[in-house]
Each structure stands twice: as C-alpha cells, then as structure tokens.
C-alpha positions in Angstrom: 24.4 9.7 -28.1 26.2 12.1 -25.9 23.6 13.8 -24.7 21.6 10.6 -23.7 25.0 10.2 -21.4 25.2 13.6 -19.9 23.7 13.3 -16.3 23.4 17.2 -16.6 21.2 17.4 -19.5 17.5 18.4 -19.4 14.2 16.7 -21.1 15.7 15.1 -23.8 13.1 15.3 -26.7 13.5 13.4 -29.9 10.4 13.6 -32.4 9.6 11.2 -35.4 6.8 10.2 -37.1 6.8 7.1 -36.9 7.5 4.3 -34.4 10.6 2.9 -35.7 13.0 5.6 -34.1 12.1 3.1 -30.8 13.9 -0.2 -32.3 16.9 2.3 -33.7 17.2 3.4 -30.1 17.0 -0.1 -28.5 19.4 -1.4 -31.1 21.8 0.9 -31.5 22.3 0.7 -27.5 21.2 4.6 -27.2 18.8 3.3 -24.3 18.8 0.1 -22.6 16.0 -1.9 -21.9 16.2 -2.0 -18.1 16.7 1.5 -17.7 14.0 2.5 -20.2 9.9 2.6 -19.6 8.4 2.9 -22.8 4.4 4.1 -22.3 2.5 3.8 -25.1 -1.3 6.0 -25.2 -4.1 5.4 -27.3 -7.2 6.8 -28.0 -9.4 4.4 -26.3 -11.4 6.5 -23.5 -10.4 4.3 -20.6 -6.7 5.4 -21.7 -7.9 8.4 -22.2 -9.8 9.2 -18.4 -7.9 11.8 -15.5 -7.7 8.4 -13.6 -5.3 7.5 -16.3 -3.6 10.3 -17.1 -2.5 10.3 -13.5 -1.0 7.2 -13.3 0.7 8.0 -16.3 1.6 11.1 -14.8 3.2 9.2 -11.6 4.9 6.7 -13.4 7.0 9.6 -15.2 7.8 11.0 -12.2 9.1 7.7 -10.4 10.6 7.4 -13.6 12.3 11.2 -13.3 13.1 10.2 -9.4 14.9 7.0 -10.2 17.3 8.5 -13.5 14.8 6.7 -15.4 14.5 7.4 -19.4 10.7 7.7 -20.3 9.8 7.4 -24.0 6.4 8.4 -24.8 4.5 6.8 -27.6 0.9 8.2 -28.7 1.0 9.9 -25.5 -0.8 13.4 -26.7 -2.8 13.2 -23.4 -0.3 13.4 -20.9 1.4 16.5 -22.8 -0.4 19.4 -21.1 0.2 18.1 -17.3 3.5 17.4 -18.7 4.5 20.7 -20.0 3.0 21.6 -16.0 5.2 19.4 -14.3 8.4 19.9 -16.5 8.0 24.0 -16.8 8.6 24.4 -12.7 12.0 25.6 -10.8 14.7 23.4 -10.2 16.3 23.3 -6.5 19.0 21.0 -5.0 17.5 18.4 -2.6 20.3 16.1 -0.7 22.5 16.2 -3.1 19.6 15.0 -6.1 
C-alpha cells in the first residue's frame, strides 16, 4: 500500500492470474474508484484494430497526465506500444 501512496514511484505493476486481485484492490481502499480507470481488452478484432489500440493508448496517457491509476485487464494488445511509451527519458516540465 505504500507504494500505491508514493507520488515518486514509477509504473507500478501488480500481476495475477486472475481477475479478483481488482475487487481486493477496490475493497481494501488500495485504489479508489474515482481516481482509477480500469480498461478491460478482449480478443474481439474491433478491440483488437490500431484504431483501438490508440485510443487505448491515449486514454493511458491522459490517465499518466492527470495522476491517474490505470489497471489493465486482458490488455495484451496495448503492451508493446506500452513498453514504447513507458521505456522513454524522463525530464522536468513546469514543475510535473
């Protein structure tokens, strides 16, 4: 729990294998539910299309802009462009 609370930590990752881990978080008050988006993937091919993926994509990052926590469910998709976007160099903007 600390380390959801620590405004200087990184990409938090937390892996399970199933989807319960997301009613333990909710519950036990580790995230809130106006401060959380939760995006679910599938394996439908309109979920599955760059269109798609981009949105996705943006939503994160207005997520990432805002001090927004993102959980990703089924999300295998967005994983590549995410390890592009999240693998970059950090710098200081006003104060952000």
């Amino acid at each position: 729990q600390s380390n959801l609370l620590d405004r200087h930590a990184r990409h938090l990752m937390l892996i399970t294998r199933n989807d319960a881990a997301l009613q333990i978080l909710f519950t036990h008050k580790l995230l809130d539910y106006d401060g959380t988006k939760v995006i679910f993937g599938s394996d439908f091919p309109a979920d599955r299309t760059d269109l798609n993926i981009c949105l996705n994509i943006q939503a994160i990052k207005n997520c990432m802009a805002d001090g927004r926590t993102v959980v990703l469910i089924h999300s295998d998709n967005l994983y590549e462009s995410l390890y592009d976007m999240l693998n970059q160099h950090y710098t200081v903007y006003q104060g952000q």
